[in-house]
C-alpha positions as CSV (number, residue, x, y, z in Angstrom):
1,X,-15.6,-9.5,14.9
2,X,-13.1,-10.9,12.3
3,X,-14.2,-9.7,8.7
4,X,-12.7,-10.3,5.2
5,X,-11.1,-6.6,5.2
6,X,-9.3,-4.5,8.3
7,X,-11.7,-1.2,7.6
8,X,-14.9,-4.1,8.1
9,X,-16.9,-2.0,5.8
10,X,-19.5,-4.9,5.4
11,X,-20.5,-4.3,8.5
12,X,-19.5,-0.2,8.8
13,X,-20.4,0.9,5.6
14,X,-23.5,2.8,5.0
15,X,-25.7,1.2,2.9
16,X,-28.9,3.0,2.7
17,X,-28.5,6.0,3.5
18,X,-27.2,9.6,1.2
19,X,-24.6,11.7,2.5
20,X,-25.1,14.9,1.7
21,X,-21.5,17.5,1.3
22,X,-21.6,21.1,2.3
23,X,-18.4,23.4,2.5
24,X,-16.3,22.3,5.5
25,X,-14.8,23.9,8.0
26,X,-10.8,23.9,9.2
27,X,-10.3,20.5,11.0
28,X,-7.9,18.1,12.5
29,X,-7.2,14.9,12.8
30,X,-6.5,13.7,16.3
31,X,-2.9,12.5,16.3
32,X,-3.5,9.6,18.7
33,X,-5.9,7.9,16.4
34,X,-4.5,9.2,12.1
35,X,-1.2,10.5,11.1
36,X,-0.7,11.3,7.4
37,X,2.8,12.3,5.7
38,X,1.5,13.9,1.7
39,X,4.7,13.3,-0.6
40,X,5.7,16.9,-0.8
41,X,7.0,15.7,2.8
42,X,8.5,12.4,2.6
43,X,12.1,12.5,3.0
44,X,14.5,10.9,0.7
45,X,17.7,10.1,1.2
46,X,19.4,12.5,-1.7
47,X,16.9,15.3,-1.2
48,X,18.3,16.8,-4.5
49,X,17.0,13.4,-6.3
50,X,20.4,13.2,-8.2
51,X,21.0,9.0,-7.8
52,X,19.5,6.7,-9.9
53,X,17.4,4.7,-7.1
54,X,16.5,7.0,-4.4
55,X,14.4,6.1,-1.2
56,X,12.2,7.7,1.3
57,X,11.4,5.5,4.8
58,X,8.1,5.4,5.4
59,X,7.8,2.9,8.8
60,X,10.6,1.0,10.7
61,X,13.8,-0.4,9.8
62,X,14.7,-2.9,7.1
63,X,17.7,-3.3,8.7
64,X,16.4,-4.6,12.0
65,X,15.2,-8.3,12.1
66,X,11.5,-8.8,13.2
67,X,9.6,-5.8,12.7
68,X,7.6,-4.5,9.6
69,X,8.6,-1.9,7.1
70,X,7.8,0.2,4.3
71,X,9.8,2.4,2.3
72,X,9.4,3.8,-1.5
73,X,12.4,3.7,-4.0
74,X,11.9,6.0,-6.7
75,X,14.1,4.7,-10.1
76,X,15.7,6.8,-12.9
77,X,14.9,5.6,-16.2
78,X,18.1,3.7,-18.1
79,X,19.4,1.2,-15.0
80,X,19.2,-2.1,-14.2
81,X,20.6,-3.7,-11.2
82,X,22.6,-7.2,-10.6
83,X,20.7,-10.3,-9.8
84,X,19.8,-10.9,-6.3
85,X,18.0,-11.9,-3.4
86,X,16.5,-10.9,0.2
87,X,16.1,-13.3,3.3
88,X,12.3,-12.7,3.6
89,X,9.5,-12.0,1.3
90,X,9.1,-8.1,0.0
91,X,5.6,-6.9,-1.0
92,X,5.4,-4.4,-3.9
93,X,3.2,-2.3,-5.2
94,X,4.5,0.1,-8.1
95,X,2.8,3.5,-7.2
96,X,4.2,5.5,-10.5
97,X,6.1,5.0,-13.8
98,X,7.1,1.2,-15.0
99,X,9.4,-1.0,-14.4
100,X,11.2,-4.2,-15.9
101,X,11.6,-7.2,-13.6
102,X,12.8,-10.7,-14.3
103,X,14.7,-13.6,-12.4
104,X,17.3,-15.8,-12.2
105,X,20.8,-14.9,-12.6
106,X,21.0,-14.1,-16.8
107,X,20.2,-10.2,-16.7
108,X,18.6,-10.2,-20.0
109,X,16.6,-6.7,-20.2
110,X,15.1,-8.7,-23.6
111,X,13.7,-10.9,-21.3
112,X,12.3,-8.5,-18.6
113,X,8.5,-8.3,-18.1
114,X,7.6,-3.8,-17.6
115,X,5.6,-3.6,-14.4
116,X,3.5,-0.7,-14.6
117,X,2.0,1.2,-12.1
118,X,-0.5,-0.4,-10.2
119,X,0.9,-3.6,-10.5
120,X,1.6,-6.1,-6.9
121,X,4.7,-8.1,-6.8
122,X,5.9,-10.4,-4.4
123,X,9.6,-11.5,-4.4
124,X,9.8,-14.4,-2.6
125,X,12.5,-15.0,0.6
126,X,15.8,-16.2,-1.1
127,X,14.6,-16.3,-4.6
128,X,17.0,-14.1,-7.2
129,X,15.6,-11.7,-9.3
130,X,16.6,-8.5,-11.0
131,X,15.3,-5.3,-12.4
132,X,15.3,-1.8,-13.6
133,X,14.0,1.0,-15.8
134,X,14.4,1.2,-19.9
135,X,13.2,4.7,-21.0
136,X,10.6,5.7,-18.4
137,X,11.9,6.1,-14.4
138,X,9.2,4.3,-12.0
139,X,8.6,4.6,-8.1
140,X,7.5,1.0,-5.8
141,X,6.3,0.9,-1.9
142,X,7.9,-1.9,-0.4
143,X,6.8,-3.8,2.5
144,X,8.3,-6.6,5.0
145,X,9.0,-8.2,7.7
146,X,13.1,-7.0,8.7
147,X,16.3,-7.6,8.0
148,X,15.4,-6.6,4.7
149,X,18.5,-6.3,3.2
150,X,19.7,-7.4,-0.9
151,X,22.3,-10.3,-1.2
152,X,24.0,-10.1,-4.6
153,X,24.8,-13.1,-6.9
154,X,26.9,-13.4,-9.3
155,X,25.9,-12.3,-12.5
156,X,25.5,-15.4,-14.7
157,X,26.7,-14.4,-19.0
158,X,23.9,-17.0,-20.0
159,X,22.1,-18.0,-22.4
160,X,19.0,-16.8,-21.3
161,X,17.2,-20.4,-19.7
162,X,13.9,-19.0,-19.0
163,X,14.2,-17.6,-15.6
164,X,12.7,-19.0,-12.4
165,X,9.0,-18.6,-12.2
166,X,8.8,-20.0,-8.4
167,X,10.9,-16.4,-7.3
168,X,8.3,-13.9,-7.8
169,X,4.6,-13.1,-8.4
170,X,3.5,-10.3,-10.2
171,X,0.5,-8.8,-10.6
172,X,-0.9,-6.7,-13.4
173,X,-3.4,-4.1,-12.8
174,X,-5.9,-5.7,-14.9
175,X,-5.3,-8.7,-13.0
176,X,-6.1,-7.5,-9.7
177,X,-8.4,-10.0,-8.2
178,X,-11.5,-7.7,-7.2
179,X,-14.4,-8.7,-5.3
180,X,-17.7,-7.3,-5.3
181,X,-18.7,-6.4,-1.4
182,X,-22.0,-4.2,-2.3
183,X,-20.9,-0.5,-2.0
184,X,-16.9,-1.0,-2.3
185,X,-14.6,-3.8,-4.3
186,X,-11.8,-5.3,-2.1
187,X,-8.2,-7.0,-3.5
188,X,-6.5,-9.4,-1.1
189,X,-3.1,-9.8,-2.6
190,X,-0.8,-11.4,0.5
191,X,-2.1,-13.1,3.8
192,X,-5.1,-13.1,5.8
193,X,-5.8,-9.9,8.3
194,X,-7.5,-13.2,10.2
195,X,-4.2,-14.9,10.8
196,X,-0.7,-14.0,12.1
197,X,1.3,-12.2,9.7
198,X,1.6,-9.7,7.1
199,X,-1.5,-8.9,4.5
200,X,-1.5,-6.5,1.9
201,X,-5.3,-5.9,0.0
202,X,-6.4,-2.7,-2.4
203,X,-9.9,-1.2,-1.7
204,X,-11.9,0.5,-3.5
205,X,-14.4,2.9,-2.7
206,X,-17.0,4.7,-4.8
207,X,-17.9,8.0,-4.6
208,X,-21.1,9.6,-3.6
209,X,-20.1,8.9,0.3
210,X,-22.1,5.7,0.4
211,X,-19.0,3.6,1.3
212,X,-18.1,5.9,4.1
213,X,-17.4,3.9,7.5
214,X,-19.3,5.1,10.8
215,X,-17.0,5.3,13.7
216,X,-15.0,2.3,15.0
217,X,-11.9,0.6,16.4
218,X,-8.9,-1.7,14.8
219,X,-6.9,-3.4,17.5
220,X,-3.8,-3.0,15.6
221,X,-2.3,-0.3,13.2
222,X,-2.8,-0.1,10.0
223,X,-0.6,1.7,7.1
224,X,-2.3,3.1,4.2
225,X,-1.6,4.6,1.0
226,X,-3.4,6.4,-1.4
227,X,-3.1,4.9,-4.8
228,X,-6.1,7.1,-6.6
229,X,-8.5,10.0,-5.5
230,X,-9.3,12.4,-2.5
231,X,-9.8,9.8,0.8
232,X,-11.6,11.6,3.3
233,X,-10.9,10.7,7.2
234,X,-12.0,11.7,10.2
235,X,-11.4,11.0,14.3
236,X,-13.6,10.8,17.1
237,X,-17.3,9.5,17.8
238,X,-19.1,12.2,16.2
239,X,-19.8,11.2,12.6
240,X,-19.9,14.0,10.4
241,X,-18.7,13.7,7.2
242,X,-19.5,17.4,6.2
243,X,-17.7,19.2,8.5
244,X,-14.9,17.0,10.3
245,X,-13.1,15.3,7.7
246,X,-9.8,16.2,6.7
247,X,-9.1,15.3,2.7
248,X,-6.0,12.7,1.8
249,X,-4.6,13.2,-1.4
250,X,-3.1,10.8,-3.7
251,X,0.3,9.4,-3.1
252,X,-0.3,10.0,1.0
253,X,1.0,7.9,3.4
254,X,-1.7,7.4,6.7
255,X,-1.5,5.5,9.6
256,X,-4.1,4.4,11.7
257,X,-3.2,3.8,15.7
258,X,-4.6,0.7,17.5
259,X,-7.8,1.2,19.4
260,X,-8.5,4.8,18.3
261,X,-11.2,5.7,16.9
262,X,-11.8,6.8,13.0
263,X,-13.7,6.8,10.1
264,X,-13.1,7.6,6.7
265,X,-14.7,7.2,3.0
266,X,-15.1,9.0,-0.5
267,X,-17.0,12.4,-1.6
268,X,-16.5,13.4,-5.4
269,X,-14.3,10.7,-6.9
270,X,-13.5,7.4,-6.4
271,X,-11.1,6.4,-3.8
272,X,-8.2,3.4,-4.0
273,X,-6.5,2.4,-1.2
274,X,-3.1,0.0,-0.1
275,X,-3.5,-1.1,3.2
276,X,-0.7,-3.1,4.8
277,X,-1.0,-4.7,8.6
278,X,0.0,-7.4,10.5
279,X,-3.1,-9.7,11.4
280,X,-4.6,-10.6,13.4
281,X,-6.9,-7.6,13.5
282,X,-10.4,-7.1,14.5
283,X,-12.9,-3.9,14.2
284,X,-15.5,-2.4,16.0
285,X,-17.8,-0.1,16.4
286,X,-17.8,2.7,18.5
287,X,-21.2,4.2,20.3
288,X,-21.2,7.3,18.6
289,X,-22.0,10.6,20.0
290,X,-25.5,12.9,19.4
């Protein structure tokens, strides 16, 4: 089954039916199948948050060539770097704050374009762009394929030409491409979870639990986080969403194993998610237990 979305909710969701919530008991995820870090434990690399760009490692190593990453840099407000570039694309999503971003080699703050949060951005492999903070500090998750290292240019004293449109895309929120898929809304901002490579999409679910998933399978991993609302997830083939879900808050990192089995949706508010993978992936369902 290849589907539009990794989570296959067109053909998981429940559609029909009400799911009633009662007062849970104490329960766990099972490790094999759903990790989750909450930010209260990421760990950044100045754990006294002193520097002006800080960063917490969230999946593998930008530094080695081939495999995928994510990481978060948090910025101070008042800095701006020096124009550069990176050998292979980077997918951002700003997850707090606002940021400035521009391109070419003329740093001209006037110039830069604020990226607030829940904007995507893509800088393109070999492209040079710049960016920073003016009075408000900003966090973005940042996602690759390694080495994903930063080659500086020189810093060009201008005039300001106009930049180079062809080294990034950018996103607004309100430009979010949305699509309409019955109970939930789905975003596909990079590749296709149907094709070799990396994808990035948002999803949306609504509250009420109708846009909860019944038990199934992805055959690869997929890396999550929590842009907005309580997500609620749960392991196994019993589906219960009363009493054996475990409640994600925003700003969590989760990441679900290949070929374990989950399930997951929203209670009392609406849910956004970032999910990042590298296609291509298929889901299943599970036979699920009486």
């Amino acid at each position: 089954m290849t589907t539009q979305h990794p989570l296959s909710y067109l053909a998981l969701a429940i559609a029909a039916s009400v799911v009633s919530f009662t007062a849970a008991y104490a329960v766990e995820l099972d490790p094999a199948a759903v990790t989750f870090v909450t930010p209260e434990q990421f760990k950044w690399r100045d754990p006294t948050d002193r520097v002006a760009t800080n960063q917490a490692n969230l999946l593998g190593d930008p530094s080695k060539a081939g495999g995928l990453y994510i990481y978060i840099n948090k910025f101070k407000p008042g800095r701006f770097g020096n124009p550069h570039y990176h050998p292979n694309d980077r997918f951002i999503t700003v997850i707090d704050g606002a940021s400035w971003h521009g391109t070419g080699p003329v740093v001209d703050v006037a110039h830069a374009h604020r990226v607030p949060k829940g904007t995507f951005m893509i800088d393109h492999a070999s492209k040079v762009h710049w960016g920073g903070n003016k009075e408000e500090g900003g966090s973005y998750l940042i996602a690759g394929i390694g080495p994903g290292g930063s080659v500086e240019v020189p810093k060009s004293p201008g005039p300001w030409a106009g930049g180079d449109p062809s080294a990034a895309t950018v996103v607004l929120p309100d430009q979010i491409p949305w699509q309409e898929h019955g109970v939930f809304r789905l975003a596909n901002l990079a590749g296709d979870p149907d094709k070799r490579g990396v994808f990035v999409q948002m999803l949306m679910l609504p509250k009420g639990g109708a846009g909860f998933s019944r038990p199934h399978v992805h055959t690869v991993p997929l890396f999550t986080m929590v842009l907005s609302g309580t997500w609620w997830v749960g392991t196994g083939d019993k589906f219960d969403p009363d009493n054996l879900t475990v409640p994600i808050k925003p700003g969590s990192f989760v990441t679900h194993f290949g070929n374990r089995v989950h399930w997951d949706g929203a209670k009392d508010e609406d849910v956004t998610l970032l999910i990042i993978g590298e296609g291509p992936v298929t889901t299943a369902r599970v036979e699920e237990a009486r």
